[in-house]
Residue, then its C-alpha position, 0 to 999 in steps of 0.5 A: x864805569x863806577x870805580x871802586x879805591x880799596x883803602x886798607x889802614x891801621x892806625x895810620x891817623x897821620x897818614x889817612x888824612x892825605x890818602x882821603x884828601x887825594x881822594x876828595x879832590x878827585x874830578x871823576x863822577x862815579x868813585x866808591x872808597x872802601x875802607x878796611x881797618x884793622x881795629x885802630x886804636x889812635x884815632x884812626x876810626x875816628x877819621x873814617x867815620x868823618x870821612x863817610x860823613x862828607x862824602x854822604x852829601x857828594x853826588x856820585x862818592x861813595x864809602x862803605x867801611x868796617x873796622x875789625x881785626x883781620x889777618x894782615x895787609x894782604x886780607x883786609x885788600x881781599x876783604x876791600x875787594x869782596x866790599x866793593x861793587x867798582x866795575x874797575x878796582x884799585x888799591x889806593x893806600x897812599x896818594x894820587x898826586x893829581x885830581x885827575x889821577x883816575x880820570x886819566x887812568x880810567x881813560x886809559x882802559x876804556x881806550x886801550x882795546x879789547x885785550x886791555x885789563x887795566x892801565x898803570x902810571x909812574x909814580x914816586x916815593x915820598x918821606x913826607x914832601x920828600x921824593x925819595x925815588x922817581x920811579x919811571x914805569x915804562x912797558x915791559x914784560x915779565x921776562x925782562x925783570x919789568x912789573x908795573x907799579x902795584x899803587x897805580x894799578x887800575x884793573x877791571x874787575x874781570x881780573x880778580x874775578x877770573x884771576x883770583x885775589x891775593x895769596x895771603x901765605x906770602x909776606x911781602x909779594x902777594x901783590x907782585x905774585x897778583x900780578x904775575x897771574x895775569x901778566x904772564x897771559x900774553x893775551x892780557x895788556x895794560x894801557x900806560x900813562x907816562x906820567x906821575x899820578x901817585x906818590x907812594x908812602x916809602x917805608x911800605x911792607x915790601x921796602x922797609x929795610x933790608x930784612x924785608x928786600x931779602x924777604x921780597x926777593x925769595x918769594x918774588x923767586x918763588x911767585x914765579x916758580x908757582x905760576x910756572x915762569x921760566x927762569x924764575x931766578x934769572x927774572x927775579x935778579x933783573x928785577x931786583x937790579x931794576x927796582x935799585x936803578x930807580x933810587x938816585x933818579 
């Protein structure tokens, strides 16, 4: 199965280097790395650009890439979507930890069955090569406040095909009102592999400051409201308390 990394980058020139460095040293035979920038201004491009020259010797990589203005996070991943051709699809804006990272999670689907949709792995927080949170992922449902870790998502590409793509009226939970749609279709199950494969960049739109819990817990509320989730506010509560055990471990 060909799959298909979604970076979404803007002006992001110190960060890059890292994400496509995990990706370059990846062992799986068939990855198609599709770029969306925002219109850098600091040498962002730049990078991309060599990036694509690279991987245009390497058999089996690929790299398609535009860089333009667009309306924010959530559409330049929609955008990376409607780019990519994978037959399994993932964000990757940070770092896979592993050079096995989706070989492993690749595995994962292709054994998890016939309902299976994808596989998930746990992952930390890093400020540099700092760990800032170690985040155990385990398997859970909706109703108990669980949700898998968005950066280490690996989804056939049925998914966003019959689920649709992310909803950019929200600020910081278009991804976890994403994966409410198809989590909450008990037919649907996720493989996991418990073991770190990504290291997500700390500061991200959803855990940057105080400002942006708040704003990360109303729409999480309302995520569930939409997608007619009993007791969105009881779930929301149980969610936010085991998103805050996380920090310390």
């Amino acid at each position: 199965m060909k799959v298909s990394l979604l970076v979404t980058v803007y002006n992001v020139r110190e960060s890059l280097p890292v994400t496509l460095a995990a990706i370059e040293g990846q062992d799986y035979g068939e990855i198609e790395t599709v770029i969306v920038d925002g219109g850098s201004t600091d040498g962002t491009v730049e990078l991309i650009r060599q990036f694509a020259s690279k991987m245009a010797d390497r058999q089996g990589f690929s790299v398609r890439w535009v860089s333009e203005p667009d309306e924010g996070l959530y559409d330049a991943m929609n955008k990376a979507f409607r780019m990519s051709t994978g037959d399994v699809i993932a964000v990757c804006n940070d770092k896979l930890c592993k050079p096995y990272a989706v070989s492993r999670l690749v595995e994962a689907v292709e054994k998890g069955g016939p309902h299976c949709i994808g596989a998930h792995s746990d992952l930390v927080y890093v400020e540099g090569e700092r760990i800032v949170r170690q985040w155990h992922m385990g398997q859970g449902k909706i109703g108990q406040g669980w949700m898998p870790g968005h950066p280490t998502l690996f989804l056939k590409r049925a998914v966003y095909e019959k689920y649709g793509l992310y909803d950019t009226s929200y600020r910081c939970a278009a991804d976890y009102e994403f994966m409410v749609r198809f989590l909450k279709d008990e037919a649907n199950t996720l493989a996991y592999v418990p073991e770190v494969l990504v290291a997500m960049f700390y500061g991200g739109t959803s855990n940057a400051g105080l400002g942006n819990y708040l704003v990360s817990f109303r729409e999480g509320y309302q995520a569930l409201r939409k997608n007619g989730v009993r007791c969105p506010l009881w779930i929301t509560v149980k969610r936010t308390v085991r998103v805050l055990l996380q920090f310390g471990k």
